[in-house]
N, CA, C and O of each residue as an XYZ file, in Angstrom:
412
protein
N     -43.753     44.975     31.538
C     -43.093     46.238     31.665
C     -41.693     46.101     31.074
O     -41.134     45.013     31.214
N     -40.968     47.238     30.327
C     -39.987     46.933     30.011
C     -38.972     47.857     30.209
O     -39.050     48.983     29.718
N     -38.094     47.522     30.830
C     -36.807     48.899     31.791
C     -35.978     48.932     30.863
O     -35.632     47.833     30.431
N     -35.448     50.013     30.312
C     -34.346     50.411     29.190
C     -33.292     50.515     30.345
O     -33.314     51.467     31.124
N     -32.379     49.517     30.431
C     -30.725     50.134     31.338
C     -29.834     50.510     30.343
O     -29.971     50.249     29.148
N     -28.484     51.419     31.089
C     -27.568     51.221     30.298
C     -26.621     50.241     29.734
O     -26.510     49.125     30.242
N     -25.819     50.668     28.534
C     -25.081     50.090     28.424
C     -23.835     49.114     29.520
O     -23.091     49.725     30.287
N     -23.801     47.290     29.380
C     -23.557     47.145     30.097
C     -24.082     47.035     31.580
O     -23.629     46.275     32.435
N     -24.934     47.771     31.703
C     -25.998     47.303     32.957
C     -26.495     46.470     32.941
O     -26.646     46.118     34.111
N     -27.144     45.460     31.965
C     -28.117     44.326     31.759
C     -27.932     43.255     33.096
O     -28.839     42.977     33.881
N     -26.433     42.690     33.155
C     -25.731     41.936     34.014
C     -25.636     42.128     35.329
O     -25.443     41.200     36.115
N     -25.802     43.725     35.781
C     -26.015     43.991     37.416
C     -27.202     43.860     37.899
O     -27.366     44.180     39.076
N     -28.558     43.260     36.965
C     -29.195     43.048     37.378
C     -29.945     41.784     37.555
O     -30.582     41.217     36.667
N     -29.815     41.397     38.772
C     -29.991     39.996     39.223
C     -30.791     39.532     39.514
O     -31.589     40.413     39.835
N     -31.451     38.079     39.731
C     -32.780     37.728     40.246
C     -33.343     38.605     41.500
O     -34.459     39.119     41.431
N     -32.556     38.742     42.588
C     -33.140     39.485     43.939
C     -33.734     40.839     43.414
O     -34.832     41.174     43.857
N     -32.893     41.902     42.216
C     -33.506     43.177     42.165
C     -34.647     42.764     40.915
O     -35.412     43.677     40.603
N     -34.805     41.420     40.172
C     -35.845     41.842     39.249
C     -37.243     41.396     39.776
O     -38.293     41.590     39.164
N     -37.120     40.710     41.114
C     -37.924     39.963     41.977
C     -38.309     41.534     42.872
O     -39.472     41.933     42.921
N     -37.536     42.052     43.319
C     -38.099     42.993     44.201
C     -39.030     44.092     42.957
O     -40.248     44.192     43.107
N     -38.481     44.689     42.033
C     -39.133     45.384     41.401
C     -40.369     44.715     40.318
O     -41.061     45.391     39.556
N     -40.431     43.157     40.490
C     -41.725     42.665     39.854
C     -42.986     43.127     41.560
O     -44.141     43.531     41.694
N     -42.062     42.816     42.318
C     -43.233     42.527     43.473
C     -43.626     44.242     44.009
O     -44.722     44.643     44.400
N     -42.446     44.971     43.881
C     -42.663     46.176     44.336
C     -43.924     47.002     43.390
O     -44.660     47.878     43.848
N     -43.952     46.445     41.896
C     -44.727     47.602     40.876
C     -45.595     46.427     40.255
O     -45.521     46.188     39.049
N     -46.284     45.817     40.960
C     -47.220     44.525     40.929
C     -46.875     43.896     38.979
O     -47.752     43.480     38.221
N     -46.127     43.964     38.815
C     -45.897     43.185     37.175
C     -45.937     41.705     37.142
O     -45.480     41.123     38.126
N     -46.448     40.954     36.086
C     -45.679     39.923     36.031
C     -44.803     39.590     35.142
O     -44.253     38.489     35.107
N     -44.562     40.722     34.182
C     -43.788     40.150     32.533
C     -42.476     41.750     32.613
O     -42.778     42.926     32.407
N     -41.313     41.286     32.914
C     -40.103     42.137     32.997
C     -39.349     42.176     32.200
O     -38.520     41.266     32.226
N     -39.270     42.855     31.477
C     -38.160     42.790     30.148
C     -36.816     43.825     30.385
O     -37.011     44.938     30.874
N     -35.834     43.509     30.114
C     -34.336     44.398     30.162
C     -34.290     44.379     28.901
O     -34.689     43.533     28.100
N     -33.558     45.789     28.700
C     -33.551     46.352     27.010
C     -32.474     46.915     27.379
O     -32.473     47.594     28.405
N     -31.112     46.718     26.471
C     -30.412     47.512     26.882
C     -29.652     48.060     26.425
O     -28.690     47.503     25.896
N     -29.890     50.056     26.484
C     -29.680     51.324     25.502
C     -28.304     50.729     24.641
O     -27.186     50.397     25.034
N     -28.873     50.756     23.420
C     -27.200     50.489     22.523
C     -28.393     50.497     21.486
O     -29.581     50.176     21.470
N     -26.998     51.291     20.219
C     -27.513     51.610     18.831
C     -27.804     50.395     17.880
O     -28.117     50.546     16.699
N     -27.646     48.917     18.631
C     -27.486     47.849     17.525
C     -29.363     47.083     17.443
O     -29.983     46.222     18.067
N     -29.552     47.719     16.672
C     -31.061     47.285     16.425
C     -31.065     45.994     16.674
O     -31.973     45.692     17.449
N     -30.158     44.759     16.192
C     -30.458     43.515     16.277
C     -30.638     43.144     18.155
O     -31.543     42.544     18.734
N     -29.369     43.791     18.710
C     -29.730     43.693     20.084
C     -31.435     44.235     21.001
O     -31.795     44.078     22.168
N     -31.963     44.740     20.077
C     -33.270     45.503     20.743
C     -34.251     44.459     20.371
O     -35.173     43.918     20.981
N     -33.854     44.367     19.400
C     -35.134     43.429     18.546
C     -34.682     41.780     19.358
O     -35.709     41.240     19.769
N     -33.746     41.164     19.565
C     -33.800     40.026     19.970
C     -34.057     39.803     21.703
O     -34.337     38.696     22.162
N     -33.884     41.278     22.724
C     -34.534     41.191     23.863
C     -35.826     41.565     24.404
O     -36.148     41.621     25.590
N     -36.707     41.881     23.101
C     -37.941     42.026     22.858
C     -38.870     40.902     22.422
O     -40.041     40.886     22.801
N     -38.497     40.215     21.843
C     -38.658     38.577     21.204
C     -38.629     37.570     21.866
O     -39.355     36.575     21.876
N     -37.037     38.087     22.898
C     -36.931     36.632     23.707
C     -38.179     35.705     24.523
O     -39.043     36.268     25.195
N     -38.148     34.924     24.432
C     -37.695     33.551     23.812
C     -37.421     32.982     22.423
O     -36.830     32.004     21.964
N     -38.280     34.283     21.840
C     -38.288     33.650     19.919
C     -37.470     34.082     19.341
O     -37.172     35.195     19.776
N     -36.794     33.722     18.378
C     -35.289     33.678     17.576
C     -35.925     34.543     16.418
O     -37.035     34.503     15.889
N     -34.471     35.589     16.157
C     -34.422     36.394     15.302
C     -34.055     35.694     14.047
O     -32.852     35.435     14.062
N     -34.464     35.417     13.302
C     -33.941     34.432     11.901
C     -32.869     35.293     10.957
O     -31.758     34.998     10.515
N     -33.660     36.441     10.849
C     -32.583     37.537     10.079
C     -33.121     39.115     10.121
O     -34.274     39.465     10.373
N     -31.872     40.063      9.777
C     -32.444     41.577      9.556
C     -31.649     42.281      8.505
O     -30.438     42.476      8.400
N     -32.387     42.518      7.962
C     -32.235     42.772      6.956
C     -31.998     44.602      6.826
O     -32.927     45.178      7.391
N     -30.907     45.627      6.174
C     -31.081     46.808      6.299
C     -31.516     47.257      4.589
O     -30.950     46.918      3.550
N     -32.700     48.116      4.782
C     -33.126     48.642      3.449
C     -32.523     50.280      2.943
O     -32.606     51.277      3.660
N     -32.305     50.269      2.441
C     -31.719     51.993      1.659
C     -33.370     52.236      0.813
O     -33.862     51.625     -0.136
N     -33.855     53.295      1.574
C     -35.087     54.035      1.012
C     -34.166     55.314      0.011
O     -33.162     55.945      0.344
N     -34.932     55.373     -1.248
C     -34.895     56.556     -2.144
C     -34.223     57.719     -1.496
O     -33.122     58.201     -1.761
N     -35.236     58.138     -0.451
C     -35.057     59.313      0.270
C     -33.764     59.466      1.048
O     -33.567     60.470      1.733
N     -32.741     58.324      0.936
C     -31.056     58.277      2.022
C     -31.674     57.891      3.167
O     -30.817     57.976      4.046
N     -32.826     57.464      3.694
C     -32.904     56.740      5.138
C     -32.743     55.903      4.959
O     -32.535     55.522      3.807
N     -32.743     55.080      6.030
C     -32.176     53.250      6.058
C     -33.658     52.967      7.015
O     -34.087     53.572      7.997
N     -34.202     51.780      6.257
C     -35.078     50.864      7.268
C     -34.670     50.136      7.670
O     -33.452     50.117      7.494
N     -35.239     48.992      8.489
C     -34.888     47.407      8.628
C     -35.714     46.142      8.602
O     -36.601     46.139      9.455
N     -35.658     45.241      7.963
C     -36.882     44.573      8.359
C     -36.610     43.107      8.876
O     -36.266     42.192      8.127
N     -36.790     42.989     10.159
C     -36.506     41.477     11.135
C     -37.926     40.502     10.485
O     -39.134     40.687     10.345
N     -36.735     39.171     10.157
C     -37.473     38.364      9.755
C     -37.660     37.542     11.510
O     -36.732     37.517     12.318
N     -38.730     37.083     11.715
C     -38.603     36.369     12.967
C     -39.747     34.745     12.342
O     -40.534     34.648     11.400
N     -39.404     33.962     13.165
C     -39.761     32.713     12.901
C     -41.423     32.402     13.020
O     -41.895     32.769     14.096
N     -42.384     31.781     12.074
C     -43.510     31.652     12.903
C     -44.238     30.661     13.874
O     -45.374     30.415     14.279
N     -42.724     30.157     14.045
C     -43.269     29.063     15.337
C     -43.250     29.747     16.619
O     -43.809     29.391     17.656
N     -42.249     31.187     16.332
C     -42.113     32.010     18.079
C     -43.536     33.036     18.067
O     -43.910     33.666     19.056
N     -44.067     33.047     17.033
C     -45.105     34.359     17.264
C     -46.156     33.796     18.238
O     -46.613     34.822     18.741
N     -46.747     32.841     18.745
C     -47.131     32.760     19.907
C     -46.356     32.919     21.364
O     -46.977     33.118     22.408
N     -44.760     32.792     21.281
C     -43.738     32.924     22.250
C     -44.019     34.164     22.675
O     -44.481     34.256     23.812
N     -43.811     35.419     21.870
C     -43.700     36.823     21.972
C     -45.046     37.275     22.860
O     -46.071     36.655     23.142
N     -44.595     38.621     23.174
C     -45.657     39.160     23.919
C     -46.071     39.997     23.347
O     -46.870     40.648     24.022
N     -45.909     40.413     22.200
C     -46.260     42.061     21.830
C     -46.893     41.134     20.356
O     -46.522     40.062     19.877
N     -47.856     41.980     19.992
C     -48.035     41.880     18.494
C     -47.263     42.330     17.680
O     -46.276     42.943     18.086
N     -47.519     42.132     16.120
C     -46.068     42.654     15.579
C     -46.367     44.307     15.264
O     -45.412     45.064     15.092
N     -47.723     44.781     15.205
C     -47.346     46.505     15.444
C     -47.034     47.226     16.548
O     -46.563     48.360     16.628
N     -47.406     46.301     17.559
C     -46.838     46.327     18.824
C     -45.141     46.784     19.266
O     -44.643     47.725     19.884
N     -44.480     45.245     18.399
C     -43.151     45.344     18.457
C     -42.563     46.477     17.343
O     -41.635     47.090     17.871
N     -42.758     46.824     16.308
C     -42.592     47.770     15.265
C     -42.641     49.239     16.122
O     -41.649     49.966     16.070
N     -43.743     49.619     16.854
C     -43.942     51.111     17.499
C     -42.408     50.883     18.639
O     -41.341     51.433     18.366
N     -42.611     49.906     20.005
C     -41.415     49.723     20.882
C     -40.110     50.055     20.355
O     -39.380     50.925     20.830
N     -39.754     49.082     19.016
C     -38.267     49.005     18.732
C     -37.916     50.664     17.691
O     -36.803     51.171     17.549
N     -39.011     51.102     17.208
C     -39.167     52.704     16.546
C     -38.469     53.696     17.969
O     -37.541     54.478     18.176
N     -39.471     53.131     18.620
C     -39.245     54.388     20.496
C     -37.848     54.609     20.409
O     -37.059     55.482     20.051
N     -37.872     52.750     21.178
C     -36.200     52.662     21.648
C     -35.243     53.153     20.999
O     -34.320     53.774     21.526
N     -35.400     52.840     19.296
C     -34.016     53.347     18.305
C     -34.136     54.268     17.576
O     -33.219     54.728     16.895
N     -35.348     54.704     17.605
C     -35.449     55.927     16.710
C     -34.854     55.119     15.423
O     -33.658     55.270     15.173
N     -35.471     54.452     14.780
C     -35.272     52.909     13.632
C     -36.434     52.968     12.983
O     -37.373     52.653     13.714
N     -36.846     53.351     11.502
C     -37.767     52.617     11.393
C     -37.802     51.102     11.305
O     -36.643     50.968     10.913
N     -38.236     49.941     11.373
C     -38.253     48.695     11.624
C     -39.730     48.160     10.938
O     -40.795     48.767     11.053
N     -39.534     46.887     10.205
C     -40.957     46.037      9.571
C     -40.804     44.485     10.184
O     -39.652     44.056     10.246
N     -41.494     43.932     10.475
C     -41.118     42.532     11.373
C     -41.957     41.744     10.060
O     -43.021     42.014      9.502
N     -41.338     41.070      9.936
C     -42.108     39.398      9.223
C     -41.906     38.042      9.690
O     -40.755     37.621      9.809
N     -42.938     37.289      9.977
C     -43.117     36.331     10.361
C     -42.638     35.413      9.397
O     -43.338     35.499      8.388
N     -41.776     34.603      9.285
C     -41.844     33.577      7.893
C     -41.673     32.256      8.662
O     -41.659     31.185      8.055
């Protein structure tokens, strides 16, 4: 499960409340995400444990900006999400388009 807090909230939340709300909403996998416009921050508490290697920002034709996170392929068994998995999540959260590569 993964709780979007605010900015700055990440830190008020401590083992006792992530223990009560694993046990309260039967989970076992808790992720903190936390609301801020910096894609690299979304993408590396989505990953954690696996290291962001690089991100890269693309200028599309059209004046949008993509991004594409290179991530390592020794962490892609680390991660929990597949990588269209993580691509749809970090889209939600940032309203980003985003491309993940394994290298």
């Amino acid at each position: 499960m993964i709780f979007i807090v605010g900015k700055g909230d990440k830190l008020r939340y401590n083992g006792e409340i992530l223990k009560f709300l694993r046990k309260k909403y039967d989970i076992s996998y808790l992720i903190l995400v936390e609301k801020t416009k910096k894609i690299r921050q979304i993408v590396e508490s989505l990953i954690s444990p696996g290291k962001l290697i690089g991100l890269n920002e693309i200028f599309v034709p059209t004046g949008d900006v993509e991004y594409k996170a290179i991530i390592s392929k020794i962490d892609k068994d680390k991660i929990l999400f597949t990588k269209d998995e993580l691509e749809e999540l970090i889209e939600e959260i940032s309203t980003q388009i985003i491309r993940i590569n394994f290298e």
